[in-house]
C-alpha positions in Angstrom: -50.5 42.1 6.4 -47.8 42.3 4.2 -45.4 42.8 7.2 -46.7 39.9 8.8 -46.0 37.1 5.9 -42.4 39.1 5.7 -41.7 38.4 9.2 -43.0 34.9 8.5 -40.9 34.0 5.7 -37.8 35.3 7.8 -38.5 32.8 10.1 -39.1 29.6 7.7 -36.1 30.8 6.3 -34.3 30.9 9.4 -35.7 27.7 10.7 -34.3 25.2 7.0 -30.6 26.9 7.6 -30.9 25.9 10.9 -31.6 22.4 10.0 -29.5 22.3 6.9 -26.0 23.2 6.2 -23.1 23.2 3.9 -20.3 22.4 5.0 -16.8 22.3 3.5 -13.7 19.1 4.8 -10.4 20.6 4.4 -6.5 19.7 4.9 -4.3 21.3 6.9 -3.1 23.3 4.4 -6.6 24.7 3.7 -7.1 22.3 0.2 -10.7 20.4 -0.3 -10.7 16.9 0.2 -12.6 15.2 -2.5 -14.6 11.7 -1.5 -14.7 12.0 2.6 -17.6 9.2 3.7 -19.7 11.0 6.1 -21.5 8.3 8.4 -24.3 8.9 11.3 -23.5 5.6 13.5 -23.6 2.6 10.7 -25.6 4.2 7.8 -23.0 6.1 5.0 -25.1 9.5 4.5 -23.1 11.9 2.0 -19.6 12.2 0.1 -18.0 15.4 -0.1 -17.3 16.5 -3.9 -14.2 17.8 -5.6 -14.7 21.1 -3.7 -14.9 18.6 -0.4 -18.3 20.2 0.3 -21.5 17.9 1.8 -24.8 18.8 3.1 -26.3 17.6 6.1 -29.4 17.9 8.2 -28.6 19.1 11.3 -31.9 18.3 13.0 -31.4 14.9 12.7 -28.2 13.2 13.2 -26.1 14.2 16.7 -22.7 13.1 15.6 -21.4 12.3 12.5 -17.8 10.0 11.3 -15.3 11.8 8.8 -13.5 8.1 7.1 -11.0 8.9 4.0 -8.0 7.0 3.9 -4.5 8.8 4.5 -6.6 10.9 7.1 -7.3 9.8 10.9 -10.8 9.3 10.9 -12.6 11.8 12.8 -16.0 11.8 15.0 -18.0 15.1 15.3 -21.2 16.2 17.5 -23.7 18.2 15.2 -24.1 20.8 18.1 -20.3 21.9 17.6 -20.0 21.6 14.1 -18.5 24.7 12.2 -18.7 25.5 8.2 -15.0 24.0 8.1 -13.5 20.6 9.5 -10.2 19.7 9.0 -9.2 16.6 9.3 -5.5 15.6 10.2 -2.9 13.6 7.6 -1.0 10.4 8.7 2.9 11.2 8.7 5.8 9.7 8.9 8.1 9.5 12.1 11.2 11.9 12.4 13.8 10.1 13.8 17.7 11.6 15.2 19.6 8.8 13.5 23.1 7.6 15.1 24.8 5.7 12.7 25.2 1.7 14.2 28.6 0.5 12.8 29.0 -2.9 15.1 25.9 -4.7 14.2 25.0 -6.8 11.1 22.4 -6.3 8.9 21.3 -9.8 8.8 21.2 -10.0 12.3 18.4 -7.3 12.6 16.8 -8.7 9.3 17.2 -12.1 11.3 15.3 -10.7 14.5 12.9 -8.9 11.9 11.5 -12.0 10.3 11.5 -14.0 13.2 9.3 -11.6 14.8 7.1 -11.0 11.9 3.9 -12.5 13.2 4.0 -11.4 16.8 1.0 -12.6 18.8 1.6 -8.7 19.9 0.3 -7.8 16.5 -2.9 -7.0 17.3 -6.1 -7.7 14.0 -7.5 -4.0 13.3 -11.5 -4.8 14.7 -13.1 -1.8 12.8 -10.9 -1.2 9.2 -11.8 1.1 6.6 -10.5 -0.9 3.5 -10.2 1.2 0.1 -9.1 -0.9 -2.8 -9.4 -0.2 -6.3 -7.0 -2.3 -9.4 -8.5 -1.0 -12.6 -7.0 -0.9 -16.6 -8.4 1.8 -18.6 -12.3 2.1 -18.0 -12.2 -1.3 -16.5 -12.8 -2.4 -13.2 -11.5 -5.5 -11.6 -11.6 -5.3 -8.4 -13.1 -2.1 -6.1 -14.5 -1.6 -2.5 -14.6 1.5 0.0 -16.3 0.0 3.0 -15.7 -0.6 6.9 -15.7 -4.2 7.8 -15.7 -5.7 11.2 -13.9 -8.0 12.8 -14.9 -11.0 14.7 -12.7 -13.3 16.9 -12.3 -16.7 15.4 -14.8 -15.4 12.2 -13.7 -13.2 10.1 -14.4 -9.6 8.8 -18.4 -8.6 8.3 -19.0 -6.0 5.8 -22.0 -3.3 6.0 -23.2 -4.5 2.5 -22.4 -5.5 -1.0 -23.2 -2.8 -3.1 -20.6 -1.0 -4.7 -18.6 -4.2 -4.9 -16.4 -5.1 -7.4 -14.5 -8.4 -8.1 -14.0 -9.4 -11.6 -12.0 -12.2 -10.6 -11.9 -15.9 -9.9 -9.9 -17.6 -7.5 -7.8 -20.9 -7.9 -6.9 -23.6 -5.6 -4.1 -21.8 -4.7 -6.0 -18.6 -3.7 -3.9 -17.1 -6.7 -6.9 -14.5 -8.1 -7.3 -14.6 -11.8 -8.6 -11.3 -13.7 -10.6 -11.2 -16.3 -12.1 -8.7 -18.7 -14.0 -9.2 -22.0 -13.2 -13.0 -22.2 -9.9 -12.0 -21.5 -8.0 -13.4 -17.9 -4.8 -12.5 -16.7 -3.0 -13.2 -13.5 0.1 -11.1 -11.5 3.4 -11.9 -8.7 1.5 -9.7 -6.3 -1.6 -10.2 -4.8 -3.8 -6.9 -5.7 -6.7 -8.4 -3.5 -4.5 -7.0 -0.8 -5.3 -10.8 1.5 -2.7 -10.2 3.8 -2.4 -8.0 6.9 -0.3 -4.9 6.8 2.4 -6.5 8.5 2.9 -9.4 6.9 2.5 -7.7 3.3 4.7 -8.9 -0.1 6.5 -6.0 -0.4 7.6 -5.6 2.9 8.5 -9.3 3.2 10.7 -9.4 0.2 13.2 -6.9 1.5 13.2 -8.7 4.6 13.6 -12.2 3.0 15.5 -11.3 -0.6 18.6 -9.9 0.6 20.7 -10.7 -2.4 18.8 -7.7 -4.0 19.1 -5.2 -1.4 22.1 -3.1 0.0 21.3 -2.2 3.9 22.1 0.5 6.1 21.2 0.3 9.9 20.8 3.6 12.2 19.1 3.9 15.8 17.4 6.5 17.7 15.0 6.8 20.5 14.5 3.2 21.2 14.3 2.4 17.4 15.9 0.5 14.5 16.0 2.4 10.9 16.8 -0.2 8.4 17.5 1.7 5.3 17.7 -0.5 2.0 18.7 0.3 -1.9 18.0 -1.8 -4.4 20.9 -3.7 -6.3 21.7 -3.1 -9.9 20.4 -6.7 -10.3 17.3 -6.2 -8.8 14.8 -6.0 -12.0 12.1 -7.7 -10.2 11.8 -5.5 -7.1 13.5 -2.3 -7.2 12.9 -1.1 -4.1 14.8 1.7 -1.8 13.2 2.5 1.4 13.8 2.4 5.4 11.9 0.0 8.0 11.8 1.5 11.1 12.0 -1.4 13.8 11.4 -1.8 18.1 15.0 -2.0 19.6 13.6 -4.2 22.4 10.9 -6.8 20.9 11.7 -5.8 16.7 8.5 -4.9 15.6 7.1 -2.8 13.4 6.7 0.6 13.4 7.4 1.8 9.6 8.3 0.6 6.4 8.5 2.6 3.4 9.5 1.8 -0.4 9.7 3.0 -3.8 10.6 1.6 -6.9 13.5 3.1 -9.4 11.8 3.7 -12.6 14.1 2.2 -15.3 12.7 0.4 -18.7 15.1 -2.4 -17.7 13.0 -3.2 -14.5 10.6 -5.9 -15.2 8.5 -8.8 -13.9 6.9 -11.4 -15.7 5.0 -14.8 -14.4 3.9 -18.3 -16.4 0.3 -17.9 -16.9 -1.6 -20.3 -19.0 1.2 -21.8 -20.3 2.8 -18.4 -21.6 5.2 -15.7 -19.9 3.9 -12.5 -19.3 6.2 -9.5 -19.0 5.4 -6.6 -17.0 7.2 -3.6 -17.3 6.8 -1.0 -13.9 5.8 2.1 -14.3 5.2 3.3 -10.6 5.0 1.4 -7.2 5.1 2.8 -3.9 3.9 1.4 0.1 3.7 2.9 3.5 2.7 1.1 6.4 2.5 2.8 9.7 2.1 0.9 13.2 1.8 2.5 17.2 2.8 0.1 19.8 0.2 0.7 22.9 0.5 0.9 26.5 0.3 -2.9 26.6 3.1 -3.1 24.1 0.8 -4.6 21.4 1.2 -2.9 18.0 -1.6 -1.4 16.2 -2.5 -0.2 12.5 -2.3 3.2 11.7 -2.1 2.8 7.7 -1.0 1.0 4.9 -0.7 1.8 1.6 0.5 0.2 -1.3 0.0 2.4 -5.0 1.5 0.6 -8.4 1.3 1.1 -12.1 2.6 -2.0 -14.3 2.5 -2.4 -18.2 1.8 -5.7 -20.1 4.5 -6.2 -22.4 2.9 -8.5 -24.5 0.2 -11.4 -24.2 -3.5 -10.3 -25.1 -3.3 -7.1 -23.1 -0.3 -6.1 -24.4 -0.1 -2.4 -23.8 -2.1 -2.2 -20.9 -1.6 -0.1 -17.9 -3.0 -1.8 -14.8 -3.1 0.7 -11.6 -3.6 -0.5 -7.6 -4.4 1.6 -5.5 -5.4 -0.1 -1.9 -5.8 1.6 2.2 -6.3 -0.2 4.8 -6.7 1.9 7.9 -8.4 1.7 11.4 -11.8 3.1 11.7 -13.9 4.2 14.6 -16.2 1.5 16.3 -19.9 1.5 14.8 -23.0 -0.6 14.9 -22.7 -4.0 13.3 -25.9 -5.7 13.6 -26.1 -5.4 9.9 -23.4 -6.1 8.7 -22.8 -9.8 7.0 -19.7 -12.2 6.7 -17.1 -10.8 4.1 -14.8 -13.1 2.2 -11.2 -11.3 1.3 -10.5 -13.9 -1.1 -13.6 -13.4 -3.3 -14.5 -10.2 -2.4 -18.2 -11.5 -1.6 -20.4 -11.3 0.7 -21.3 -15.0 2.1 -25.2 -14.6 2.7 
């Protein structure tokens, strides 16, 4: 008898671990990824922890989507699923430069901003949006979803929860924070409105040329653009490259980083009063891939900033952005609801 009920409890046991498992979402350099979204079709059904572990039952899901921005997002059938997934980082391009000596910068800058809303620029349908602007414990705006676009409609969301928007907007779709009866209001927009290719940053080394010194190189059927910021620059000190089509001029990279100096500052009239910011960190990426039908499509953007308050009611305030927007694979929409990316709401 006893052998019996020992045979039988090998079995159960045998039978959970079969339909249970633990498994562990890695780089490839063998390091945990913390906060990987682990969806079956539409529904969101774990979050690896800081050792990039999740469970899952394998009895009941076939396939299952890996989303976590500055990864490509990666689909998985249960039946070949392994104890370890790696998923793949988003790079940079490695160009062989040839240095261009008999062309003007403005007249690629020229070609640049002419081109800057190609009809060849195609809207990312499925986009796994991550943006989070917080100061100290508070929140002011968050969200970690994948929204849906609709010709002619908009983006659709899967839900509201987990939501964040502490923020009004005014007539002219300027968002205004506020905390504790307290509102303040920045230059950039940390809503993150526009698409990737039309960004701020990006646009004001294209358009504020008085602050930049360019460089131009080619390779392999591309433009590299490299800019430095100019000592008079205190608003936007950025040095980076944009890495351009030779043929059509559209985007493929764009890359910038502030230098950190106590002297570079922004400030804006709000309420009546200047504000001065003082910048502690800010840093964008944004990646495109041109297709076989020459239309350009996302691949990331990323924008990460830290800015002080120099004085005002939150003087002393760090305020830190962090935002992704990358493309994410296709999944079940019919219920998901209208998404406004000026409020942050949910239009029910």
């Amino acid at each position: 008898m006893k052998k019996i009920i020992f045979i039988l409890t090998i079995l159960i046991s045998k039978q959970i671990y079969c339909q249970k498992a633990k498994i562990q979402v890695l780089n490839q350099n063998n390091n945990p990824i913390e906060n990987v979204q682990i969806y079956a079709d539409s529904t969101l059904i774990e979050k690896t922890d800081k050792e990039g572990y999740f469970n899952i039952n394998l009895k009941k899901i076939n396939k299952i989507s890996l989303v976590k921005e500055d990864y490509y997002d990666t689909i998985i059938n249960v039946k070949d699923i392994n104890i370890n997934i790696y998923l793949k980082k988003i790079n940079a391009i490695v160009l062989d430069e040839v240095i261009v000596t008999n062309l003007n910068a403005n007249t690629v800058l020229d070609s640049i901003l002419n081109k800057i809303k190609l009809k060849n620029v195609l809207i990312t349908q499925n986009l796994h949006f991550f943006n989070c602007f917080t100061t100290g414990s508070d929140t002011l705006t968050y969200i970690n979803k994948r929204l849906i676009h609709k010709n002619r409609d908009g983006y659709y969301c899967e839900n509201d929860k987990n939501i964040v928007n502490n923020f009004n907007v005014t007539n002219g779709n300027n968002a205004v924070y506020f905390i504790n009866n307290r509102e303040i209001s920045f230059n950039l927009d940390y809503r993150h409105v526009n698409p990737p290719s039309i960004s701020y940053e990006y646009q004001i080394v294209i358009k504020y040329r008085k602050g930049f010194d360019y460089s131009i190189t080619k390779a392999d059927g591309f433009y590299k653009i490299k800019f430095e910021n100019k000592k008079n620059n205190k608003e936007y000190p950025y040095s980076g490259y944009i890495i351009v089509d030779y043929d059509d001029f559209g985007l493929y990279e764009f890359s910038c980083k502030s230098t950190i100096d106590d002297k570079n500052k922004r400030n804006i009239i709000f309420r009546d009063k200047i504000i001065n910011f003082k910048i502690l960190f800010e840093e964008s990426f944004i990646k495109y891939t041109k297709n076989e039908n020459g239309k350009y499509e996302l691949v990331t953007y990323s924008f990460d900033s830290q800015l002080q308050i120099l004085d005002g009611t939150f003087k002393g305030n760090i305020f830190k952005n962090i935002c992704r927007k990358e493309p994410t694979i296709p999944f079940d929409a019919s219920t998901t609801k209208k998404f406004d990316l000026l409020t942050y709401k949910i239009l029910k």
